[in-house]
C-alpha positions, 0 to 999 in steps of 0.5 A: 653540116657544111658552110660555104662563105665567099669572101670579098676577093672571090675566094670559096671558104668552106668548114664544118659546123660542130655538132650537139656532142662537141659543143656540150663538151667544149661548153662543159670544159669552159665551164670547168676552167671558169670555176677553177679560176674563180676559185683560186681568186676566191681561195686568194682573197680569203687567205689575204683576208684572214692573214694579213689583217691591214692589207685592205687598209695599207692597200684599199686605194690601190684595190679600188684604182 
């Protein structure tokens, strides 16, 4: 499927939409990237937690600003 937009000056911009197969796959590596990201902070703030004990003391203003 094809769109046509005509902007403000007159100008004719035509591109085609994706289909079903390429936005599954693009929303299946999104989701991918997402998840790592998430656990690399999750697998950060454990190892901050479990080994160095007075870090959310000496810090915890700095966390929470």
């Amino acid at each position: 499927m094809k769109v046509k937009i005509i902007t403000p000056e007159n100008i004719e911009v035509e591109y085609s939409l994706a289909n079903l197969g390429s936005r599954t796959a693009a929303f299946i590596i999104d989701s991918i990237i997402e998840g790592l990201i998430l656990g690399v902070l999750l697998l950060i703030l454990w190892l901050i937690q479990n080994y160095a004990p007075f870090f959310w003391q000496a810090f915890y203003g700095w966390i929470v600003g």
